[in-house]
C-alpha positions as CSV (number, residue, x, y, z in Angstrom):
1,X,25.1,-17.2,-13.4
2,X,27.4,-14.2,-12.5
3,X,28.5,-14.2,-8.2
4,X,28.8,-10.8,-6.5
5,X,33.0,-11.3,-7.5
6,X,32.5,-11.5,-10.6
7,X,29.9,-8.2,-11.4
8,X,32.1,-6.4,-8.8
9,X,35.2,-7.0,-11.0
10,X,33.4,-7.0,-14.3
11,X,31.2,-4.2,-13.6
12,X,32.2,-2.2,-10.7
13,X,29.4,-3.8,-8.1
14,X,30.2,-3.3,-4.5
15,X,26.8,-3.7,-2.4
16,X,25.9,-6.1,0.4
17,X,24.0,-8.3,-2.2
18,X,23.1,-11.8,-0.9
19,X,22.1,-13.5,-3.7
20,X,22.5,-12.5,-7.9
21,X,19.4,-13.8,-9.3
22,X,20.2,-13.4,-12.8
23,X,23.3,-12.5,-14.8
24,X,23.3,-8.8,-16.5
25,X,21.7,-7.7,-19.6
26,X,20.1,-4.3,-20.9
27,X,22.2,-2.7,-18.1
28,X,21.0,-4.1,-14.7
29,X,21.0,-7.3,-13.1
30,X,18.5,-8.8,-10.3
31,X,19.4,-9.5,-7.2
32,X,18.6,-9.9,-3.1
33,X,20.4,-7.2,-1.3
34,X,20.9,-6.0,2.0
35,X,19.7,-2.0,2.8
36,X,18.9,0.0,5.3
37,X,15.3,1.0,6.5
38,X,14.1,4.6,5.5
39,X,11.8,4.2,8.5
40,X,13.7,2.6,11.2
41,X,17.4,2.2,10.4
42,X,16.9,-1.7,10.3
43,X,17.4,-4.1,7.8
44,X,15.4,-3.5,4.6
45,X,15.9,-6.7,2.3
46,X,16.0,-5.6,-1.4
47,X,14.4,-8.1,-4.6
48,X,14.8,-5.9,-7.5
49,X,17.3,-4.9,-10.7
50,X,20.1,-3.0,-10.3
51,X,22.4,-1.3,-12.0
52,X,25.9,-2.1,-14.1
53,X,26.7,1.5,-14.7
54,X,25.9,0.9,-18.6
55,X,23.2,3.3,-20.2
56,X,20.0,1.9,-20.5
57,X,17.9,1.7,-23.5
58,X,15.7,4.7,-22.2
59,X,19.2,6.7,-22.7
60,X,19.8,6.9,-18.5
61,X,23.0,6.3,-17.4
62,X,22.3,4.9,-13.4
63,X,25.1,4.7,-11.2
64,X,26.4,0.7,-10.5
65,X,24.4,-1.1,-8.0
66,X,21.7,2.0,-8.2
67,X,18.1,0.2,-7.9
68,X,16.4,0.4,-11.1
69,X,13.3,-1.6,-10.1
70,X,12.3,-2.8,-7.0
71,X,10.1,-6.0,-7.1
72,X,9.2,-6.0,-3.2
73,X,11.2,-4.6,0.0
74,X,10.8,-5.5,3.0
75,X,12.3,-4.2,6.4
76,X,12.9,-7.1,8.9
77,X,12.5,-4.9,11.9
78,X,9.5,-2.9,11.8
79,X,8.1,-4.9,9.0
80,X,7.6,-1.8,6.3
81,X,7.1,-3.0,3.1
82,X,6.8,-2.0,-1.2
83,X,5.8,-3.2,-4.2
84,X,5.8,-2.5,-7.6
């Protein structure tokens, strides 16, 4: 399994991720990361695939570390939450 060292070096990641889940493929990788709340500037926590920076097979480039699917977010201060 890939650490946040090694996609940083090998692909450019530089986000607060806590955890890689799974090691790239198809361009994105899945992963627990740190964010900030869109409603209250707390801390939203992140489950979802994000991006290398390699095109995708739908022909989109994203930028690294973009989110390309979020699973669920959650925002451990005012307890806002999505899923898809």
């Amino acid at each position: 399994m890939a650490t946040s060292v090694d996609l940083q070096k090998e692909y450019g990641v530089s986000g607060d991720f806590i955890k890689i889940l799974e090691a790239p493929k198809n361009g994105t990788f899945r992963a627990i990361r740190k964010d900030t709340c869109y409603n209250c500037g707390g801390t939203m926590i992140i489950d979802g695939y994000f991006a290398t920076g390699e095109k995708l097979a739908s022909g989109y480039t994203p930028a690294p570390d973009e989110l390309v699917k979020n699973n669920v977010m959650e925002c451990k201060d005012c307890g806002d939450w999505q899923v898809s």
